[in-house]
Short mmCIF file of the C-alpha atoms (twelve columns), coordinates in Angstrom:
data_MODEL
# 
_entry.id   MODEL 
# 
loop_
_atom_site.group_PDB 
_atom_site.id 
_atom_site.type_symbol 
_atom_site.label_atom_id 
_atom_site.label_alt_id 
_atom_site.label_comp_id 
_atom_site.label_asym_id 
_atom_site.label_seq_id 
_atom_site.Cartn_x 
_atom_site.Cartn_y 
_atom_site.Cartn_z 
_atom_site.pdbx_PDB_model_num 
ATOM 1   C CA . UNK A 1   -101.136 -28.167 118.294 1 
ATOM 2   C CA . UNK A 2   -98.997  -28.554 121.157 1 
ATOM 3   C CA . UNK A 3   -97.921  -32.161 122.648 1 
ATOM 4   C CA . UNK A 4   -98.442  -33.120 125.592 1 
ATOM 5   C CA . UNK A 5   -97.195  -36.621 127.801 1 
ATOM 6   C CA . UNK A 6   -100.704 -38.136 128.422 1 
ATOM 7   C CA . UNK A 7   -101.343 -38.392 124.182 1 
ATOM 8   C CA . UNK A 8   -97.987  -39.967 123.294 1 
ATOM 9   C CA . UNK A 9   -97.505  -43.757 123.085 1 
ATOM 10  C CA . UNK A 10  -94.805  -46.470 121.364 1 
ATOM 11  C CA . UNK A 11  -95.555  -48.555 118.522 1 
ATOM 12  C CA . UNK A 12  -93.227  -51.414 117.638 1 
ATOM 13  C CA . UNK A 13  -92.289  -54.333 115.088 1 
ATOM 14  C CA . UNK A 14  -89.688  -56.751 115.296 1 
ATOM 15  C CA . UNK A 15  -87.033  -56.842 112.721 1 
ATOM 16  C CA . UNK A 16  -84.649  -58.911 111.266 1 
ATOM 17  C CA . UNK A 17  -81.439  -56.290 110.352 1 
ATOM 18  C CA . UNK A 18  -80.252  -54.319 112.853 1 
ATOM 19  C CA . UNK A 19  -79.644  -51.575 110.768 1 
ATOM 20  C CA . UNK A 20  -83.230  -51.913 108.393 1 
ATOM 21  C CA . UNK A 21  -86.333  -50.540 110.034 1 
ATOM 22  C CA . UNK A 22  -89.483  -52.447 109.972 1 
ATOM 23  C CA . UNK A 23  -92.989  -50.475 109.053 1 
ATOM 24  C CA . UNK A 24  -95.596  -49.971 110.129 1 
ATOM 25  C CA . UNK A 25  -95.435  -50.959 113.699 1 
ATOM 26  C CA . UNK A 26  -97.676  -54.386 114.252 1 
ATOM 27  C CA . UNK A 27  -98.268  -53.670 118.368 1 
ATOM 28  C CA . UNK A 28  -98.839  -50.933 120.859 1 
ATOM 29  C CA . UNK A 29  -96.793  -51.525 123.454 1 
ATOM 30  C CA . UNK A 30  -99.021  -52.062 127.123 1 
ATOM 31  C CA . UNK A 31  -98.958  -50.056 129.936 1 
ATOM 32  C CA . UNK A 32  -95.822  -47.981 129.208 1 
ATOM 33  C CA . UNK A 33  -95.786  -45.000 131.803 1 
ATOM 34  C CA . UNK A 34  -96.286  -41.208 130.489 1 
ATOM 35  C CA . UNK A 35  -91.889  -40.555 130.605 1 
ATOM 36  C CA . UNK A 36  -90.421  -42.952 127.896 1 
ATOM 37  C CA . UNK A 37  -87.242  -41.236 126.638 1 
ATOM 38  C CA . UNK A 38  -85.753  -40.685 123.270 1 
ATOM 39  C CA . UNK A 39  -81.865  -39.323 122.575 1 
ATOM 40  C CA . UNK A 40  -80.786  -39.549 118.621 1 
ATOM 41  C CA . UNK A 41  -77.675  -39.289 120.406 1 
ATOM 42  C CA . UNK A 42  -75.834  -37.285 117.548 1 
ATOM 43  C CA . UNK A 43  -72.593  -36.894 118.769 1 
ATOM 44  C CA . UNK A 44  -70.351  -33.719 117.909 1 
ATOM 45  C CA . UNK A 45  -67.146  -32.478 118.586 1 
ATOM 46  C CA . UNK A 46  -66.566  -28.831 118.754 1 
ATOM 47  C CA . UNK A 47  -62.897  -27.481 117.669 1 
ATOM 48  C CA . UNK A 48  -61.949  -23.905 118.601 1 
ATOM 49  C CA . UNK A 49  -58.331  -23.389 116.743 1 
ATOM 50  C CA . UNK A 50  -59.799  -20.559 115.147 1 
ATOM 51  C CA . UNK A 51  -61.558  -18.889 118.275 1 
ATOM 52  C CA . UNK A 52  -61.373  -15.282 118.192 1 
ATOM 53  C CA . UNK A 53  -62.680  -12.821 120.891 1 
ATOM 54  C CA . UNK A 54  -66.471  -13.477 119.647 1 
ATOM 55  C CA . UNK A 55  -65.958  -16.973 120.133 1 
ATOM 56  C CA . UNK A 56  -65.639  -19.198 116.757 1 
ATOM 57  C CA . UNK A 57  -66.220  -23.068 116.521 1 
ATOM 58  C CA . UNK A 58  -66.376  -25.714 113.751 1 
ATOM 59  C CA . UNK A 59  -68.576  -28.282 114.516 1 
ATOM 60  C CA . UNK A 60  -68.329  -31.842 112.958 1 
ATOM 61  C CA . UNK A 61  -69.714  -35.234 113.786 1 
ATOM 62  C CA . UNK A 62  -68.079  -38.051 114.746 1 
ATOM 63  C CA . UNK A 63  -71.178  -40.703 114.659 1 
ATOM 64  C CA . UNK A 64  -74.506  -41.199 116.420 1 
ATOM 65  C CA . UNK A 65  -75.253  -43.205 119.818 1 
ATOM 66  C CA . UNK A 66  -79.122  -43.349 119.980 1 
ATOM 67  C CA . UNK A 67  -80.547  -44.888 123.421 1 
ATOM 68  C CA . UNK A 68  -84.315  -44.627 124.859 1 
ATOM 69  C CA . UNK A 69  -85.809  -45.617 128.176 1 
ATOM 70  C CA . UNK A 70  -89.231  -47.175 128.067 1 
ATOM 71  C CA . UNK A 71  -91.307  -47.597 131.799 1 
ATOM 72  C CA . UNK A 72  -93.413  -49.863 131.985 1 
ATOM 73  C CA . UNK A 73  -96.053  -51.665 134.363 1 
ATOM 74  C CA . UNK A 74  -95.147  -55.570 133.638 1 
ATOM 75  C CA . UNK A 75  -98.133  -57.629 132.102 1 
ATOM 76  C CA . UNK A 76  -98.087  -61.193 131.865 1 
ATOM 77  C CA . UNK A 77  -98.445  -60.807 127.640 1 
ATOM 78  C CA . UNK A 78  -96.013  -57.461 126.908 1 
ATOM 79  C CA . UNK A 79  -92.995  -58.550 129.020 1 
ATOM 80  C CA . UNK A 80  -91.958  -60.383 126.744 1 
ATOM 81  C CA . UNK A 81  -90.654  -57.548 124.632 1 
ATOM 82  C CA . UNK A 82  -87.916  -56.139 126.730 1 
ATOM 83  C CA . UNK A 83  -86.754  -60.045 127.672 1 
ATOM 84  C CA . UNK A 84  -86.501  -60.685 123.741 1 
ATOM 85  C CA . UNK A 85  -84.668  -57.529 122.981 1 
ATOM 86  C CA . UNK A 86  -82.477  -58.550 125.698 1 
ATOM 87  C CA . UNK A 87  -82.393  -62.478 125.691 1 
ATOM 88  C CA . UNK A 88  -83.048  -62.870 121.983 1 
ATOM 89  C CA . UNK A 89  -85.991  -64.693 120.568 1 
ATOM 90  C CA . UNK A 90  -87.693  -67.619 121.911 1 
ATOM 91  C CA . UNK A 91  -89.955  -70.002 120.487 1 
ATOM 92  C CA . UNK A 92  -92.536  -71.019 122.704 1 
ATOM 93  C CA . UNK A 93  -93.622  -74.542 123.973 1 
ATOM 94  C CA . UNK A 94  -97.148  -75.834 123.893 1 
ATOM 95  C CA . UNK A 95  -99.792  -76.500 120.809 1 
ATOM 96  C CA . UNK A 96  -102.391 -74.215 122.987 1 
ATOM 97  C CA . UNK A 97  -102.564 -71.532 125.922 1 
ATOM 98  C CA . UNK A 98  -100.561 -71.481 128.325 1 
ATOM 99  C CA . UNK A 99  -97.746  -70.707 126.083 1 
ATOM 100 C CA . UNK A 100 -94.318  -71.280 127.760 1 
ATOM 101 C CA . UNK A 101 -91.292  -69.396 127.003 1 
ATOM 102 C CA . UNK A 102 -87.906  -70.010 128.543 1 
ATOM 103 C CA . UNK A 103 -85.024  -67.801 128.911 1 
ATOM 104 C CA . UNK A 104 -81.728  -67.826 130.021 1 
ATOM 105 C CA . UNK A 105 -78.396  -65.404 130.733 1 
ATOM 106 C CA . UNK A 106 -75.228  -65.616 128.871 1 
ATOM 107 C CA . UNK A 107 -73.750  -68.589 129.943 1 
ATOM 108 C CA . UNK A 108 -71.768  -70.549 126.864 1 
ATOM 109 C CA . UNK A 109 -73.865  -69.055 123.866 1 
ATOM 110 C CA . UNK A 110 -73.958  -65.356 123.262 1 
ATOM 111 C CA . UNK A 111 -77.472  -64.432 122.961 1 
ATOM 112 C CA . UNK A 112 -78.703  -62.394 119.559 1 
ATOM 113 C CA . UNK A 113 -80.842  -59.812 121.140 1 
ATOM 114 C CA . UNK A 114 -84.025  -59.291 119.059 1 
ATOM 115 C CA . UNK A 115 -83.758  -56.044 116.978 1 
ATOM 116 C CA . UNK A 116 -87.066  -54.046 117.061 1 
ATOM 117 C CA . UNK A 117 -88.100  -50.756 115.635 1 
ATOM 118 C CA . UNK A 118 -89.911  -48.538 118.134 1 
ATOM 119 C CA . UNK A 119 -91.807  -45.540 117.719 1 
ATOM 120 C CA . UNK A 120 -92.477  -42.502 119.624 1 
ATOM 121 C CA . UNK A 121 -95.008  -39.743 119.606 1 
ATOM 122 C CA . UNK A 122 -98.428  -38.183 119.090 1 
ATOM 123 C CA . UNK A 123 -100.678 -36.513 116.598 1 
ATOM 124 C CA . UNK A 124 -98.108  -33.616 116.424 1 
ATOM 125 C CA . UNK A 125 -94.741  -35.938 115.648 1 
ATOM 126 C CA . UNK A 126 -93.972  -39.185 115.467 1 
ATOM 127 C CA . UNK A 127 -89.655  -40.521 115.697 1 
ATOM 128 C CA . UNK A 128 -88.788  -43.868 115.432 1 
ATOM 129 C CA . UNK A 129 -85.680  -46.058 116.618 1 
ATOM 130 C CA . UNK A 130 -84.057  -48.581 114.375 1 
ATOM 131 C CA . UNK A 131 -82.749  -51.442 115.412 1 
ATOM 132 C CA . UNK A 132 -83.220  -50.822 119.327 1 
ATOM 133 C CA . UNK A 133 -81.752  -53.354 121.849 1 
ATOM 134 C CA . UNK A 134 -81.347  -53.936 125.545 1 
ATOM 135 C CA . UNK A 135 -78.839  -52.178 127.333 1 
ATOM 136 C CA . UNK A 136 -80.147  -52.510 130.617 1 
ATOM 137 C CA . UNK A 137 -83.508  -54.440 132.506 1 
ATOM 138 C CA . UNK A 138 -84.778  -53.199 135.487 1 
ATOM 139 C CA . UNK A 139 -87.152  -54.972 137.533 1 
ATOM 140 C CA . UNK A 140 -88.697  -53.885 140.737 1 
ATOM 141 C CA . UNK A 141 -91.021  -54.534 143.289 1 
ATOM 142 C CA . UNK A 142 -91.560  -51.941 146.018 1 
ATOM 143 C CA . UNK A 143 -94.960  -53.362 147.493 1 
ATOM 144 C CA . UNK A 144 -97.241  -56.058 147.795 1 
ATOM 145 C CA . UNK A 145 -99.767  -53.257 145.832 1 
ATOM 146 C CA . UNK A 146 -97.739  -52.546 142.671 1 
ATOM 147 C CA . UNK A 147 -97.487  -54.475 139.765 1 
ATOM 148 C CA . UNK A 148 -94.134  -55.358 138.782 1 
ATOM 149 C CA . UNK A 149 -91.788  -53.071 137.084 1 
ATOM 150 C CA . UNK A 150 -89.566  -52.638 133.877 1 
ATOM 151 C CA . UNK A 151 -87.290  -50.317 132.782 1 
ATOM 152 C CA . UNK A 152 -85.723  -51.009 129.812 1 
ATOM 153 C CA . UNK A 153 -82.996  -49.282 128.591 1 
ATOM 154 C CA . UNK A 154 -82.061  -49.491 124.843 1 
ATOM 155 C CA . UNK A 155 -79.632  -48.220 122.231 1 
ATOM 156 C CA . UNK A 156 -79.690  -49.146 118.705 1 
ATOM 157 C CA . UNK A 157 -78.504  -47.778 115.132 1 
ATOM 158 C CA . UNK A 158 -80.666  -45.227 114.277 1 
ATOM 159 C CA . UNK A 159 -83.228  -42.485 115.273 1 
ATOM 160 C CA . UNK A 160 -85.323  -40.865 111.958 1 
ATOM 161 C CA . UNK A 161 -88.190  -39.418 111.650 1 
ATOM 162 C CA . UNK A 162 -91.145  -41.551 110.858 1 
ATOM 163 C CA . UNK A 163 -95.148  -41.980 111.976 1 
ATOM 164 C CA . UNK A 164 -97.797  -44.463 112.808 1 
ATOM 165 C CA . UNK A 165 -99.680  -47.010 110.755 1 
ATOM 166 C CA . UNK A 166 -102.234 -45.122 108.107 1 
ATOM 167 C CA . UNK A 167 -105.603 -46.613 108.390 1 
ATOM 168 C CA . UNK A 168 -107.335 -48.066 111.506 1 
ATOM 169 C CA . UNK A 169 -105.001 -47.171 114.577 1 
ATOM 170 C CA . UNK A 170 -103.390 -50.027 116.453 1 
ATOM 171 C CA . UNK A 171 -105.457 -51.142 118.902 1 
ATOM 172 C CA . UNK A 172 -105.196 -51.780 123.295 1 
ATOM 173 C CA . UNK A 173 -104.035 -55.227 123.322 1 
ATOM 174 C CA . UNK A 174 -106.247 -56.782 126.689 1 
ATOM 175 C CA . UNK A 175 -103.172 -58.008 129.039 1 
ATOM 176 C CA . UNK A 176 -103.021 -58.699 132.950 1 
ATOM 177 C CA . UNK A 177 -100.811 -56.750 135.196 1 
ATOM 178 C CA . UNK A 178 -98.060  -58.942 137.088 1 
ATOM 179 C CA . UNK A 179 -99.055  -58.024 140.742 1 
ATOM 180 C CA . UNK A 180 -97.243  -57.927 144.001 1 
ATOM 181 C CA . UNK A 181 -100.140 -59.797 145.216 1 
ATOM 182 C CA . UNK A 182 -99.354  -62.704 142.769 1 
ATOM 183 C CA . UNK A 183 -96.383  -63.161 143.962 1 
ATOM 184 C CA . UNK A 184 -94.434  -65.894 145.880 1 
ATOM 185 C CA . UNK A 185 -90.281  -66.172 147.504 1 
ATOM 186 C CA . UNK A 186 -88.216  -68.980 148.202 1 
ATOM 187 C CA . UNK A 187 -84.810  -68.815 149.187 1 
ATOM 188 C CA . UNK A 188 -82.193  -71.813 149.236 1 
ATOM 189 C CA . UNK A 189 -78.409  -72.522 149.540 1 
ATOM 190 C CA . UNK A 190 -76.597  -72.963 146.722 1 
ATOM 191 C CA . UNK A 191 -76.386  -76.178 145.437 1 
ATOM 192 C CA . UNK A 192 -79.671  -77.264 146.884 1 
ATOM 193 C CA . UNK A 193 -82.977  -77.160 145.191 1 
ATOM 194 C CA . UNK A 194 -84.676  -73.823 143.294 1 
ATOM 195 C CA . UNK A 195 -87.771  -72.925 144.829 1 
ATOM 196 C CA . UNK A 196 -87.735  -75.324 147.672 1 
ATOM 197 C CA . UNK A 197 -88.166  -73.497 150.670 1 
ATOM 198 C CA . UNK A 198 -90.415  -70.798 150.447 1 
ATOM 199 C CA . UNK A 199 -90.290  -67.462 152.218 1 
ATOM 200 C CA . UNK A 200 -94.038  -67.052 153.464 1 
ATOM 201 C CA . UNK A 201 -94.727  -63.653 154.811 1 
ATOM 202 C CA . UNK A 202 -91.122  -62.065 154.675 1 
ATOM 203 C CA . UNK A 203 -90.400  -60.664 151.417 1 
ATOM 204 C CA . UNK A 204 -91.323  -56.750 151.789 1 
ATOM 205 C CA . UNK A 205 -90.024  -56.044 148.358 1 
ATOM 206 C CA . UNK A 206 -87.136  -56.624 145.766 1 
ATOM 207 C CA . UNK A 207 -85.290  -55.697 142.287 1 
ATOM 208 C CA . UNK A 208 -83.401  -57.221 140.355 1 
ATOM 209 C CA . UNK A 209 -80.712  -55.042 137.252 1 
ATOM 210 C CA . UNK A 210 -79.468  -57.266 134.284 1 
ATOM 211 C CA . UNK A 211 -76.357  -55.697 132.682 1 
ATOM 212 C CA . UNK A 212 -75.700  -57.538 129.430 1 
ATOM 213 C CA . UNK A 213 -72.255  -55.671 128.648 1 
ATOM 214 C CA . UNK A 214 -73.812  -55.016 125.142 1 
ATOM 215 C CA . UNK A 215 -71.281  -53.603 122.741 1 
ATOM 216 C CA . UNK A 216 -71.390  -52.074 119.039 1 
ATOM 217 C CA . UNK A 217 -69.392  -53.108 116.148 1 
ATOM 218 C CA . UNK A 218 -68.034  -50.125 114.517 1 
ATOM 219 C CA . UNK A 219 -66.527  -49.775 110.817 1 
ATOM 220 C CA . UNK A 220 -65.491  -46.905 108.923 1 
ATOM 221 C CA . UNK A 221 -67.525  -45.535 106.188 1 
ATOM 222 C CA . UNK A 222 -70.297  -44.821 108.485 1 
ATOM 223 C CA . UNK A 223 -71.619  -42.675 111.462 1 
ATOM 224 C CA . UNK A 224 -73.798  -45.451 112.919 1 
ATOM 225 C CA . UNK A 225 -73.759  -48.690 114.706 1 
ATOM 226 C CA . UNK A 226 -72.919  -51.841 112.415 1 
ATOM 227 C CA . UNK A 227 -74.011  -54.665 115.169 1 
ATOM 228 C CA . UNK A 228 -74.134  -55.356 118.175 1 
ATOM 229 C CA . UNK A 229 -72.622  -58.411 120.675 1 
ATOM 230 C CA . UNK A 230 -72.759  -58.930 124.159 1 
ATOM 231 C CA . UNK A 231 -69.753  -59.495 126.824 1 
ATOM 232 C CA . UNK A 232 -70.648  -61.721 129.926 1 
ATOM 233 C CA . UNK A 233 -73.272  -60.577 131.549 1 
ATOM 234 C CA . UNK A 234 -74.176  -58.613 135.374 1 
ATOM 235 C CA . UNK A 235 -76.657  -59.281 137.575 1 
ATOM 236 C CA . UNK A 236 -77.686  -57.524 140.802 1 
ATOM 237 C CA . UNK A 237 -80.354  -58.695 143.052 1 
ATOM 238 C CA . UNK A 238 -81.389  -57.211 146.135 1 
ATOM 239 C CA . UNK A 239 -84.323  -58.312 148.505 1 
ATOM 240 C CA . UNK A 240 -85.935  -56.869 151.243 1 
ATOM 241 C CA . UNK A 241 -86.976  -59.246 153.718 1 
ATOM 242 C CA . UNK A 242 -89.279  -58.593 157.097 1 
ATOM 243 C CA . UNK A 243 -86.606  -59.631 160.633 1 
ATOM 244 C CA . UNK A 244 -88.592  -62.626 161.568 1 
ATOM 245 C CA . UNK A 245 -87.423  -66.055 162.713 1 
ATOM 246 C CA . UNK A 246 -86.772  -68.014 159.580 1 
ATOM 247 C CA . UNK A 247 -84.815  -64.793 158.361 1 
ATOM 248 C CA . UNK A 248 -82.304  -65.046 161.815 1 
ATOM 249 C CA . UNK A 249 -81.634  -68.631 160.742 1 
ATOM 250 C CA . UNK A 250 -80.537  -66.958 157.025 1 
ATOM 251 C CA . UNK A 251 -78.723  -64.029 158.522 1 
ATOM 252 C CA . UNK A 252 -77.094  -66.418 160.928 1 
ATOM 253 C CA . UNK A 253 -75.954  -68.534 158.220 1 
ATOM 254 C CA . UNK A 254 -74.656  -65.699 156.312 1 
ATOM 255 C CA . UNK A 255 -72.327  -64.760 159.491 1 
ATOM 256 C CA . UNK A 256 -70.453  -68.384 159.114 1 
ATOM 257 C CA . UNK A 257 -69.718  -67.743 155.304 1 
ATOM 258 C CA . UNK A 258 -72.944  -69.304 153.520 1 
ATOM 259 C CA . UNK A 259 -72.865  -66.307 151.071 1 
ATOM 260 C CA . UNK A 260 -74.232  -68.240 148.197 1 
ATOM 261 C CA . UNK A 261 -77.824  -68.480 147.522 1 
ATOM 262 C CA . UNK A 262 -80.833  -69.137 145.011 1 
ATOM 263 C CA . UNK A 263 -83.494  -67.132 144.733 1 
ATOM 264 C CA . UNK A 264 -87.052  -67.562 143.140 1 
ATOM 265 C CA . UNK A 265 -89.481  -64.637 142.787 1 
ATOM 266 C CA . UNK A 266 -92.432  -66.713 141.127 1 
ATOM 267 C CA . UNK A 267 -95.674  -64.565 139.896 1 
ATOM 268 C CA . UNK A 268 -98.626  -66.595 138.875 1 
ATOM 269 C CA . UNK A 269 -102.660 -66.054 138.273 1 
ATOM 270 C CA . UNK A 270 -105.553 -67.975 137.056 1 
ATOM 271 C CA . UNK A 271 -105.929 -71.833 136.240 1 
ATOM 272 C CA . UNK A 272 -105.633 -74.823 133.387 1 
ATOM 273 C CA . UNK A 273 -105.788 -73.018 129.737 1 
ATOM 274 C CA . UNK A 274 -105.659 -69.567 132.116 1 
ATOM 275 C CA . UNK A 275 -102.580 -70.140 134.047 1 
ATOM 276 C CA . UNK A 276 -99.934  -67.049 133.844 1 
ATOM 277 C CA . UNK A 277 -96.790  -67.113 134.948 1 
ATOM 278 C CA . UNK A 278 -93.521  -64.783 135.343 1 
ATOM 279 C CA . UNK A 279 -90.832  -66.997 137.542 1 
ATOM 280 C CA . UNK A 280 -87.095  -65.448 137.784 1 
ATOM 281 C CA . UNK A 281 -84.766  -67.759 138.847 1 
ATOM 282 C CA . UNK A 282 -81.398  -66.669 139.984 1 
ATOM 283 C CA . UNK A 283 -77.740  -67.944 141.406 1 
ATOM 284 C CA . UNK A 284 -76.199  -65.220 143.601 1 
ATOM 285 C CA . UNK A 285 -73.355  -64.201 145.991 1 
ATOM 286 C CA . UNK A 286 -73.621  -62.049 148.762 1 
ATOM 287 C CA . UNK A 287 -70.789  -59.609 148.153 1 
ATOM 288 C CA . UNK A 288 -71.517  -56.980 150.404 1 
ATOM 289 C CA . UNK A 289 -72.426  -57.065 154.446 1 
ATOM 290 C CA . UNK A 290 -76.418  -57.172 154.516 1 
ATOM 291 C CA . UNK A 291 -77.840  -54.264 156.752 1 
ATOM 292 C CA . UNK A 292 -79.743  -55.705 159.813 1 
ATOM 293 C CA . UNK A 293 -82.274  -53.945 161.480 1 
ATOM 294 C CA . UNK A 294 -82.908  -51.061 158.808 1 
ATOM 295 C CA . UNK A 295 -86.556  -49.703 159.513 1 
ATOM 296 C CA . UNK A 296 -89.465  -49.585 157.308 1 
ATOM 297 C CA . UNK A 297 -92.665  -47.981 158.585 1 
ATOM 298 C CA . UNK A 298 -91.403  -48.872 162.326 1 
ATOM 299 C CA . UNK A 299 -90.571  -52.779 161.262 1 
ATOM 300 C CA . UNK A 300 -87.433  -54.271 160.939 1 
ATOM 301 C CA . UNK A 301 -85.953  -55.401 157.871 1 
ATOM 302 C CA . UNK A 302 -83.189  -57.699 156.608 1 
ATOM 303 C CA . UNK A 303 -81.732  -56.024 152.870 1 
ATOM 304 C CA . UNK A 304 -79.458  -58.406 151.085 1 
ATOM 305 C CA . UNK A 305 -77.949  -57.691 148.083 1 
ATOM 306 C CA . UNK A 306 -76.344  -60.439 145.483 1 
ATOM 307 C CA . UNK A 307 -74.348  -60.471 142.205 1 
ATOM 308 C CA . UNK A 308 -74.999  -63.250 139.920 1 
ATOM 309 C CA . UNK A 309 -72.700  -66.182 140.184 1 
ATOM 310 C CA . UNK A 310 -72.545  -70.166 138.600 1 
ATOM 311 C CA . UNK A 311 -74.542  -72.655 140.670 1 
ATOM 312 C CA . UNK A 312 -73.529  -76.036 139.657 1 
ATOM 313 C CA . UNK A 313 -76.872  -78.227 140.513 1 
ATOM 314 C CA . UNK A 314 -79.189  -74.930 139.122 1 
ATOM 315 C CA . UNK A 315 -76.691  -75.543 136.068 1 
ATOM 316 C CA . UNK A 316 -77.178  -71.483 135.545 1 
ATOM 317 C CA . UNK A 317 -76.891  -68.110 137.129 1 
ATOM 318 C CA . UNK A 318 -80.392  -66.499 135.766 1 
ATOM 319 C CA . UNK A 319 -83.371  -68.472 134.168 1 
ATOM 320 C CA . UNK A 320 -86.805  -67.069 133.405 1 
ATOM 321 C CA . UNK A 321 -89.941  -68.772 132.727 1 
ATOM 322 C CA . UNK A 322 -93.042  -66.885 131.299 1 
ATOM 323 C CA . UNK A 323 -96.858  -68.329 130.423 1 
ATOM 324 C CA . UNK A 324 -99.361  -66.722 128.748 1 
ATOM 325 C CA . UNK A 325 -102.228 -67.034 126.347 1 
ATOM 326 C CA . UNK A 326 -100.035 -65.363 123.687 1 
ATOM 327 C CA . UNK A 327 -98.626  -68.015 120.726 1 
ATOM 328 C CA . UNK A 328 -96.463  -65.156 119.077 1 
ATOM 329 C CA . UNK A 329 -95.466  -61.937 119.380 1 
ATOM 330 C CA . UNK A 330 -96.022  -59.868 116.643 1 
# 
């Protein structure tokens, strides 16, 4: 039988050692897009002291750096995967739907990133990674259209072969796409208020990449990861924003040094016991010259890009809020 990208998918389950696999998976993971990645990163060194004219090596290993890259269309329910393997876990708030979860950056408490064993494959093969983790989150915009998008990047300990749950097959979770058309901007000065002044037909698109500087803990005896820690963490955001009066006032406030600003991107459907929610909120300096009058379609634009930086009323650099009809994730 021959496999091909439309009949794979990825199955996960949570664990609670980075380096022991949990099995079977307990969720199929939403709206991943036909290219997820897996590299059981076995790492070799090659040593040619004893090459002759034929060519001779001796190959040995020196350990194993597994990483995967998962695509995905956001949904209000499945997001919160990638934020937990990244953020760590969060209980959420509220004794019935809408469920609330908040996270937050490194600031004074590392994070413990959520370990996870993911699976990958089809009828023909199925490989799963142990104890993967957030290496990298990639969110992105490009249209009023789209839904939001993730790319997670991941490493972990492990990659073995393995396969899905026997019996009845995991079933489609229902979820609800995060949508360009559910979303809403606001841009402020630092120190002033989150989400006070909203940017009402401006925002053409944006993206946002969280670096967490995660790390491994090596020790001898072994060819794989031990654990894993974070270093203080990176945050890009960039936003493209239609040339229109309110964004002269910003760019003319960026010319007299008012590089610091906070930025909301706030997604939100439904109503009461319905609401959903997915609201970044970030602290960021301008570090680079913003490009005036770049062209999209004939229109000009305003492109800003920001690193993350400490706002003292926000208290924070990078807060997320999600809400959902999901209690936990399994």
């Amino acid at each position: 039988m021959v496999s091909i990208r439309a009949l794979t998918h990825v199955e996960h389950a949570f664990q609670t050692e980075f380096v022991t696999a949990v099995t079977p998976p307990t969720v199929k993971l939403a709206q991943v897009e036909p290219s997820p990645e897996l590299d059981p990163g076995n790492v070799m060194e090659l040593s040619d002291e004893e090459r002759g004219a034929a060519g001779k090596y001796v190959a040995y290993q020196t350990g194993y750096e597994p990483t995967a890259s998962i695509p995905m269309k956001a949904t209000y329910e499945h997001i919160h995967y990638p934020l937990e393997w990244m953020f760590g876990t969060v209980t959420p708030s509220g004794t019935a739907a809408p469920y609330t979860r908040d996270y937050a950056g490194f600031l004074a408490t590392m994070p413990e990133p959520r370990h996870g064993t993911l699976q990958f494959g089809d009828a023909v093969g199925v490989y799963e990674l142990i104890g993967a983790v957030a290496t990298k989150l990639s969110l992105s915009l490009a249209k009023k259209a789209d839904p939001l998008k993730i790319v997670t990047t991941l490493g972990g300990h492990s990659v073995v072969s393995g396969a899905f749950a026997s019996g009845p097959a995991l079933s489609d979770i229902a979820v609800n796409l995060i949508m360009g058309s559910h979303a809403s901007a606001y841009l402020d000065a630092a120190g002033g208020t989150m989400g006070a002044t909203a940017l009402a037909a401006t925002v053409d698109s944006f993206s946002m990449d969280i670096d967490p500087g995660l790390n491994y803990s090596d020790y001898i005896g072994s060819l794989y990861h031990g654990a894993v820690y974070q270093l203080p963490w990176k945050v890009t955001f960039k936003l493209s924003c239609e040339f229109n009066a309110g964004m002269k006032t910003h760019a003319d406030a960026w010319l007299t040094a008012a590089f610091q600003k906070l930025i909301r991107i706030k997604f939100t459907t439904g109503s009461a016991g319905t609401i959903k929610l997915f609201q970044t909120d970030f602290s960021g300096t301008m570090l680079k010259t913003p490009k005036f009058f770049s062209d999209v379609n004939g229109k000009l634009t305003l492109d800003v890009e920001l690193e993350d930086s400490y706002d003292s009323v926000f208290a924070h650099f990078l807060k997320i809020q999600t809400k959902c009809g999901t209690a936990t994730l399994t």
